[in-house]
N, C-alpha and C positions, 0 to 999 in steps of 0.2 A: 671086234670093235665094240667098246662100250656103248650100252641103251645110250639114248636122251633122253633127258629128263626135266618136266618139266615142273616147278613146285605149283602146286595151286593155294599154296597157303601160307606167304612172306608177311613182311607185317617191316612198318613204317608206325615206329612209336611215337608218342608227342614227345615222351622223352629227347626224341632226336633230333625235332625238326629245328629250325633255323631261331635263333631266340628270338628273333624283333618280325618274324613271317608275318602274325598277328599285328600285334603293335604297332608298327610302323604305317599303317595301313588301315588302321579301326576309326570309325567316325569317335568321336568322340565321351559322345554318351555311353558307348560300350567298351572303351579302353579299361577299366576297370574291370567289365566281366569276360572278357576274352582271353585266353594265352598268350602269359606277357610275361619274362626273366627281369629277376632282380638276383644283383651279386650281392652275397653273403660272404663271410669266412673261407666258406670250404666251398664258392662257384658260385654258380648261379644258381637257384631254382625258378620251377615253372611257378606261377602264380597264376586261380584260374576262379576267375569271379568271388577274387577275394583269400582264397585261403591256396595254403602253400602244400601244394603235389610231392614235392620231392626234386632231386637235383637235374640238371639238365645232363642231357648225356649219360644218365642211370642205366641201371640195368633191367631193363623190359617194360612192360606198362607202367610198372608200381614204381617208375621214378627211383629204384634205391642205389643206393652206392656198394660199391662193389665189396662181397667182407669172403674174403678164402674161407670156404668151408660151409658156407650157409648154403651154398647149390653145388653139387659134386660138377653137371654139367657148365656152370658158368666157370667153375676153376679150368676146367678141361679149355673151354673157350677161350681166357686167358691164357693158357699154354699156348694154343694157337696163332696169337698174336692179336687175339679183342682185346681194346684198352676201354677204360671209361675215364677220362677225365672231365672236371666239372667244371673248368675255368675257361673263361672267353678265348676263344681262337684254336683251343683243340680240334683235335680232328673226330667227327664223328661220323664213325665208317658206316652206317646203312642209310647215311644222310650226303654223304660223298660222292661225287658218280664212281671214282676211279675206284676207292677202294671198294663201293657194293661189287661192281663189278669183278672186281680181283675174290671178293669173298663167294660170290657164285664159281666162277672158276677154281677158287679151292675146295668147292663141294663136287663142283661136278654137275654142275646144272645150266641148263641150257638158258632155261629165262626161268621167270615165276609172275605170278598173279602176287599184287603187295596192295596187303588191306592196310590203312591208314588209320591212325588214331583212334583206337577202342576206346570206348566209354567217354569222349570228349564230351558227345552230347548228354551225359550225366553229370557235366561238370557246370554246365551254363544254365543257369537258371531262363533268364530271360530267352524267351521263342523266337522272336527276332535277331537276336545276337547269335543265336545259336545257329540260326541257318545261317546267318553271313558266317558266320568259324565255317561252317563246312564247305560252304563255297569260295572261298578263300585257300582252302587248303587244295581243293580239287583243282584248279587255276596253275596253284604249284605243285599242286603233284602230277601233271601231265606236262609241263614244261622240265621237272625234274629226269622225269622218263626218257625225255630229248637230249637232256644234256647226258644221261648214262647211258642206255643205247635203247632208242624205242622198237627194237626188234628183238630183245630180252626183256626188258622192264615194260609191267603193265600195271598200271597202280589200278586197284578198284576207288571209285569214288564215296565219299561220303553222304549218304541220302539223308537230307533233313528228316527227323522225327517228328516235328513242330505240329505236320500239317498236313492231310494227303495232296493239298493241291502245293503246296510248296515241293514234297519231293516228289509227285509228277513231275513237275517244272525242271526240278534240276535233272533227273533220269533225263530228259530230252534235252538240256541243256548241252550235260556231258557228252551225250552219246553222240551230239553234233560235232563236240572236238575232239572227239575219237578216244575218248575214254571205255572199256570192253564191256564193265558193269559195275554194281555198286552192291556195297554195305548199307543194311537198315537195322541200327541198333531199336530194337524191339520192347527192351526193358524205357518206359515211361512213355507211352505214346499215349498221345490226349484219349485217344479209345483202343478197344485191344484190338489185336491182329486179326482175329476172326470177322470183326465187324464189315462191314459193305462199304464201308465210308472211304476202304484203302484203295475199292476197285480203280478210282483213276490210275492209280500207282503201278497194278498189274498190268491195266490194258496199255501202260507207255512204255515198261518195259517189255511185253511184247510185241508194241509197233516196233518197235526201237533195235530189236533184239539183244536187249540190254537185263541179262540175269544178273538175280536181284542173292545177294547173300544175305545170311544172318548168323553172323559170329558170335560162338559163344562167351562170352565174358563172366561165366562164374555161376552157377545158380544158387541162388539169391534166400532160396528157401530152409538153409542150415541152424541151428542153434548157435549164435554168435557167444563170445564171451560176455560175462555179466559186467565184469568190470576191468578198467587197465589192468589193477593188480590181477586177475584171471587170467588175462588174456598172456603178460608176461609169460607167468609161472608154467601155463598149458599153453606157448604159444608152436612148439611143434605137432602136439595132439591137433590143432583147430586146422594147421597148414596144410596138414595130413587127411583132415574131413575134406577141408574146403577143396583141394586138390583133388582128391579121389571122385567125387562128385561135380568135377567143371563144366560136364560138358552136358546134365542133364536139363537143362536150360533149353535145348535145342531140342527136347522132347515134344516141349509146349509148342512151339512153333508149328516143325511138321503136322503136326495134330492141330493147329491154328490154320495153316496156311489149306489144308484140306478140306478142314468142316468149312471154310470162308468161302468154299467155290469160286475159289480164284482158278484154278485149274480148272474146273468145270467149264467155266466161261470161257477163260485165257489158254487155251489148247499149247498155245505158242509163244505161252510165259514160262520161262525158268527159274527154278531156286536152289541155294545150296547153302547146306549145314555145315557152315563154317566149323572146320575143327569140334567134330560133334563125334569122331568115330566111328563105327562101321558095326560091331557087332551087337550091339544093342536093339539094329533096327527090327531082329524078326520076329523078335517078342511083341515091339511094339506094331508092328504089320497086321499080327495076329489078332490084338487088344483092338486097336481101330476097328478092322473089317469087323470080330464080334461085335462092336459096341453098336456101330451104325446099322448091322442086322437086327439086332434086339431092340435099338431105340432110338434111331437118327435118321430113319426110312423118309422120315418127313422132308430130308434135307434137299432129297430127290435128284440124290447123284447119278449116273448113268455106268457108274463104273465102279470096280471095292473101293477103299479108299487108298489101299496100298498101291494099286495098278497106279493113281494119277505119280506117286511118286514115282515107280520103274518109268513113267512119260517125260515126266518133268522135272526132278528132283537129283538132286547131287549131292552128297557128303565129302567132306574130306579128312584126312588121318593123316598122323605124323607116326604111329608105329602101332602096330594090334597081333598080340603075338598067336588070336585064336582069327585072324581075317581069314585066312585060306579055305575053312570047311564053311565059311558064311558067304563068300564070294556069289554061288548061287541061289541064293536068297535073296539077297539084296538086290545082284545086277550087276554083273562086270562093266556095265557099261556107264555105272553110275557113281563109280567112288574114285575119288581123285588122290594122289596119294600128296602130302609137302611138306615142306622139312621142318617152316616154323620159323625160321632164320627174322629176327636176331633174338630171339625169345628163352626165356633161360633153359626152357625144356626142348629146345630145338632139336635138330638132327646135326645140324654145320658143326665142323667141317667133314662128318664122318655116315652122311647121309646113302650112300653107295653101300657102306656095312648092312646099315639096320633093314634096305632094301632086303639085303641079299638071306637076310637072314627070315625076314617077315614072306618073304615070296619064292623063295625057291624053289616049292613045291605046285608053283603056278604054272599055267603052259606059258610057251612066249607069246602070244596073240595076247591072254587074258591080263600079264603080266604088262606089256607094252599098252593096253590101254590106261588101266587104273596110272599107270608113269608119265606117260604122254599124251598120249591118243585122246584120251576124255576130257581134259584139259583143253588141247589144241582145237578141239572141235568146237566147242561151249562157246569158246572165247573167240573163235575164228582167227588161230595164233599157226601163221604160215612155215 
């Protein structure tokens, strides 16, 4: 009988969500700055405090329309039967309950953890508009989970960045209406992640038992092109930087969320690196623990600083073709495997291959957790 399997790493783009979710619903003075569609030519686009995303129903965060040949794996997807159209009343399959559903079932997966709208909160200027966007979305994205099946679908929530006492608030908000845990987009927060000012934020999601993710969304720190005419000319060289480089973003964090003594304090707070990969971390286990012996003693941890991760801490991957000899370094018990779905670099519908390929030299025990086991625990997914 085939594993189960469960993805810990789905994704709910804005691209997808419902054009008027926002609009329809925005006090007034923020209908301008919040997620709103306007029809164009060629559909609709998302509009988001003014300036124009890209088309609704696109293909992955970046809002783009669909072109054969620019992503090998979105052509493949199309094979499959993904459409993306951009005009009113199409059907937009990871926004569907029937067809998400059918699109798990074509992979082969049991349910998934689905993070919602990356980088939105880079998108609203205004602090207050921005936590209503995210609580807005979280509202419908646990009623969407109802309507698809909330015994496979488990949306993570959106944690305001605005404020640590705003996303306290919602982390206990959610975790009231049964949402499992949340996203905290990390990139613009009024103070950084190390500071003490977030401890509200930890000690609610460990009342709460509400683990708290941090998806990578790009790091940030590349040499961009100088100008349009550059960025044309070299635009596969930069996609090829910026690509190969995604997920170091999630460096800064782990190393944020350690020296912050959040774990220190919060024994019984969790975090996980969103789509951050696996084999990176023993280099940087190494770098920490020296650094805090030669110079961070003051910090007056009780523990290395790699141990609080092996306690607390979760990564997740969508494919690592060196995971296997890194599996005891890091923690079998700490790496979650997901497919990515609906994402251009995904696994769907061919998630069970790259399994088979990436872990076969795993036992079954160490194999069935990283797939299931670690996931259904965290989450407390029955």
């Amino acid at each position: 009988m085939a594993e189960k399997l469960i993805s810990a790493d789905n994704h709910i783009d804005l691209t997808y969500c419902p054009p008027d979710l926002w609009s329809s619903v925005a006090p007034q003075e923020w209908r301008e700055m919040v997620p709103r569609t306007e029809e164009r030519e060629d559909g609709l686009h998302w509009i988001v405090d003014g300036q124009d995303k890209g088309v609704w129903n696109g293909v992955g965060p970046g809002f783009l329309k669909y072109q054969k040949g620019a992503f090998q794996h979105v052509d493949e997807m199309a094979a499959a039967g993904f459409d993306w159209n951009h005009h009113p009343g199409a059907v937009t399959r990871p926004t569907t309950p029937e067809t998400r559903i059918a699109d798990l079932d074509k992979d082969g997966v049991q349910a998934e953890i689905v993070y919602g709208c990356l980088m939105v909160n880079d998108m609203i200027a205004n602090k207050e508009a921005r936590a209503w966007a995210n609580r807005t979305y979280n509202d419908w994205a646990i009623d969407f989970a109802h309507r698809a099946d909330p015994n496979r679908v488990f949306p993570l929530a959106i944690i305001p960045n605005n404020s640590p006492e705003d996303a306290a608030a919602e982390v206990r908000r959610c975790a009231k209406m049964g949402i499992r845990g949340g996203d905290l987009a990390f990139k613009g927060m009024p103070v950084p992640l190390w500071h003490r000012d977030w401890y509200p934020v930890w000690e609610a999601a460990a009342e709460c038992h509400f683990p708290i993710s941090f998806h990578s969304t790009g790091f940030r720190g590349i040499r961009a092109p100088d100008t349009r005419e550059m960025e044309k000319e070299y635009f596969t060289h930069f996609r090829m930087v910026r690509s190969s480089l995604f997920q170091l973003d999630t460096m800064e964090v782990l190393v944020s969320i350690i020296t912050s003594g959040a774990c220190e304090k919060y024994p019984d707070f969790k975090f996980i690196l969103g789509e951050s990969g696996v084999t990176w971390l023993p280099y940087l286990f190494d770098r920490m623990d020296t650094s805090y012996d030669d110079r961070a003693r003051s910090l007056g941890l009780t523990m290395k600083p790699s141990d609080y991760f092996r306690r607390q801490g979760y990564v997740t991957y969508q494919q690592d073709a060196y995971l296997e000899p890194n599996v005891p370094l890091v923690g079998e018990d700490n790496i979650m495997w997901g497919s990515d779905y609906p994402h251009p670099d995904c696994l769907w519908p061919e998630s069970r291959a790259m399994l088979e390929k990436n872990l076969a030299a795993l036992s079954p025990t160490t194999r069935r957790k990283i797939v299931h086991d670690n996931v259904a625990k965290l989450y407390n997914i029955g």
